[in-house]
N, C-alpha and C positions, 0 to 999 in steps of 0.2 A: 504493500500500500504506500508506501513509503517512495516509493520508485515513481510511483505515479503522480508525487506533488509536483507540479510545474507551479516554476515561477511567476507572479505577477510582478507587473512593473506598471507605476505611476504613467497616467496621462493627463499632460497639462491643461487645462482648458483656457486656450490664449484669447478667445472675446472677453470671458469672465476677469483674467488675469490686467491686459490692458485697460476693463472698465473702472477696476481695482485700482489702479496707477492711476486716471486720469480724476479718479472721484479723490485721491490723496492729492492731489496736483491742483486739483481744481482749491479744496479746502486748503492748501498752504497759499493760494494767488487771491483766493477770497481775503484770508486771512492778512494777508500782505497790505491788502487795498486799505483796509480797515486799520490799520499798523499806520499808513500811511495817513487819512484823513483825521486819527486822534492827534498825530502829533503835529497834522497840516492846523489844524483849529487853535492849538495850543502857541504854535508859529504867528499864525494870524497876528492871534490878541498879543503875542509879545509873552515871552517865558517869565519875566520878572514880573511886568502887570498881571499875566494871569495868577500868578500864586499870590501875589499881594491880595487882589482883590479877591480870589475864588480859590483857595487855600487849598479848600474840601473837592473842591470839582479837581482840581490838578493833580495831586495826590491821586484818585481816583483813576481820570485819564493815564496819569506815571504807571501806576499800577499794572491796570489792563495793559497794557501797552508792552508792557515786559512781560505779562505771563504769555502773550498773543506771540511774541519776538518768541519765548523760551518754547512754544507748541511749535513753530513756525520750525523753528532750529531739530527740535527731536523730531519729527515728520520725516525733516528733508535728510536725516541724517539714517532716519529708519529706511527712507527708500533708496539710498547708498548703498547703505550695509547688506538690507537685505533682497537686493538685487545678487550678491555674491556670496553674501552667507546662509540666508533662509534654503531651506530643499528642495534642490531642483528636481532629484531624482530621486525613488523609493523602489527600493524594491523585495518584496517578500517572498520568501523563497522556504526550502527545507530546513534553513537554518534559523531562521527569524525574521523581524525587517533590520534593514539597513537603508539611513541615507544619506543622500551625497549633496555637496554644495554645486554651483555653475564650474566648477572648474574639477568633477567627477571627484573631487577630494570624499573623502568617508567622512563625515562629523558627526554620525551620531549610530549607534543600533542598539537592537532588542533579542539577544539573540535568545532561542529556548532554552539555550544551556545554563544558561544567565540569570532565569528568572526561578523565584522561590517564592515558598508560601508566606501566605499572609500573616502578620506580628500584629496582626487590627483585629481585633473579633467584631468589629462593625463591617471587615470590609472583607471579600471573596481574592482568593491570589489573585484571579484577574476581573475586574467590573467594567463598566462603562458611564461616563457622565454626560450629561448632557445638560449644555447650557440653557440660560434666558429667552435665546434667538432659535430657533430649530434651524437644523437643516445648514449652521455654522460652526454649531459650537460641540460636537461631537467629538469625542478623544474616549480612549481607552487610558483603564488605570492597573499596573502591575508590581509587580514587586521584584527587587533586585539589592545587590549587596553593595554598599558603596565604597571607598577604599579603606576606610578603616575597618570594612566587615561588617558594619551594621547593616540590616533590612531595612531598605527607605522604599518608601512608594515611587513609583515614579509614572506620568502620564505619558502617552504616546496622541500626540495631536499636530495635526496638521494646520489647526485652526490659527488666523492671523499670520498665514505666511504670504513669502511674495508674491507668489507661482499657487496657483487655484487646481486643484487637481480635480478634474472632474469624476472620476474613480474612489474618492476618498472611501466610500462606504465597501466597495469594493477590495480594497488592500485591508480596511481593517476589520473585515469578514477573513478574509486568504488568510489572516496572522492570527484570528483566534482560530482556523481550522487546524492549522498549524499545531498551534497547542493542543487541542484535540487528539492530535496525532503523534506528534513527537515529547506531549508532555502530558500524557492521560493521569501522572499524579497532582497535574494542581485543577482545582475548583472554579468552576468559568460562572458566575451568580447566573440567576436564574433570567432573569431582569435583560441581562444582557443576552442568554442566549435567545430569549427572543425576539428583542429587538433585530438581532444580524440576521434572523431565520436559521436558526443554528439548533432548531429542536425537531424532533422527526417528525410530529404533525405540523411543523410550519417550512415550507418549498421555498427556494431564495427570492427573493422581490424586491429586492430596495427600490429603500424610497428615498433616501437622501438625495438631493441637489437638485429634485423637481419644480423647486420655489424659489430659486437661488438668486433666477434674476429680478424675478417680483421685490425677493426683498432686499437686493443691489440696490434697484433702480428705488426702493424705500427707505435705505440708508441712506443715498446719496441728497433725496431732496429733503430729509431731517436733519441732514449736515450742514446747510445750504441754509434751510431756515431760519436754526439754531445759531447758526454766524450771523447772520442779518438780524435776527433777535437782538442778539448779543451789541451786536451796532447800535441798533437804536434805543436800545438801555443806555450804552456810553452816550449814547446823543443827547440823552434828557441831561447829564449830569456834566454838559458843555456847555449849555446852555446859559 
């Protein structure tokens, strides 16, 4: 049986991944604009007359304006980074997953030999979480030894990377069959094996990433709003 696991490998879903970059890109040049027109207002009236006269409004304007710069700066620095270090590539196989950054490097895996029972009696050696947002925030939770030996949890999630895997529910079905196979002594909760369809009355169906652009395309003009909000909050207190 053993002979017969074939490998899966990650496929990226590059509309999803670019709309991802451009919804970052757009909220750092929103955000810019707004950077720009708090300290355009402040220039206006004059740096020195505005804090004489409006203390509390400047102060304010100062504020926002450095937390908006300090968003602006971790944004543009997360879409750097993880252009080259987030996962480009996964791939699950007979041994466990493993994945790789843009330049095939190895930075991170889960191998079956690696993982050990759970030291939680709340928690199953392997479970599954699922976020606030469905259909994003899906990650598997296992257990491994860290370097001092002790048992730590640790998550397996795709979620908030650079590169959009249209697959996701896919690799992390292949990884807990995986376990099934190569690690039949740990405990996979109940919760999870049906969610993957991972129990004999329930046949594979996923359903993950059905919604994915409904709720892109709903992230993106909450993002949109919530800065424009956000402006015209500062606006009253420029006033």
């Amino acid at each position: 049986m053993q002979e017969k696991f074939v490998a899966l490998e990650s496929e990226i879903s590059w509309p999803l991944t670019y709309f991802g970059i451009i919804l970052v890109w757009t909220g750092i040049i929103a955000t810019a604009v707004v950077i720009f027109f708090l300290f355009y207002e402040i220039r206006d009236y004059g740096w020195a007359d505005y804090l004489y006269y409006k203390p509390d409004q400047f102060f304010i304007l100062l504020i926002a304006g450095i937390i908006l710069i300090l968003l602006s700066f971790f944004l543009i620095l997360y879409m750097i980074k993880g252009r080259k270090k987030d996962y480009r590539r996964v791939v699950a196989d007979e041994k466990g997953m493993s994945m790789y950054d843009a330049e095939n490097k190895l930075i991170s895996s889960f191998l079956y030999a690696d993982l050990c029972p759970s030291n939680d009696k709340y928690f199953s050696d392997v479970s599954s979480r699922t976020g606030y947002q469905p259909y994003f925030t899906h990650s598997l939770l296992v257990f491994k030894h860290d370097k001092s030996g002790k048992t730590v949890i640790s998550p397996i999630s795709f979620n908030h990377n650079y590169y959009s895997f249209k697959n996701k529910y896919e690799l992390y079905r292949h990884f807990l069959t995986g376990i099934q196979i190569f690690r039949p002594d740990l405990t996979i909760s109940g919760r999870t094996l049906e969610e993957y369809r991972l129990t004999p009355e329930s046949p594979p169906d996923p359903k993950f990433g059905k919604f994915e652009w409904a709720i892109a395309m709903m992230a993106f003009v909450i993002a949109i709003g919530l800065i424009y909000v956000f402006y015209l909050f500062i606006g009253l207190f420029s006033k």
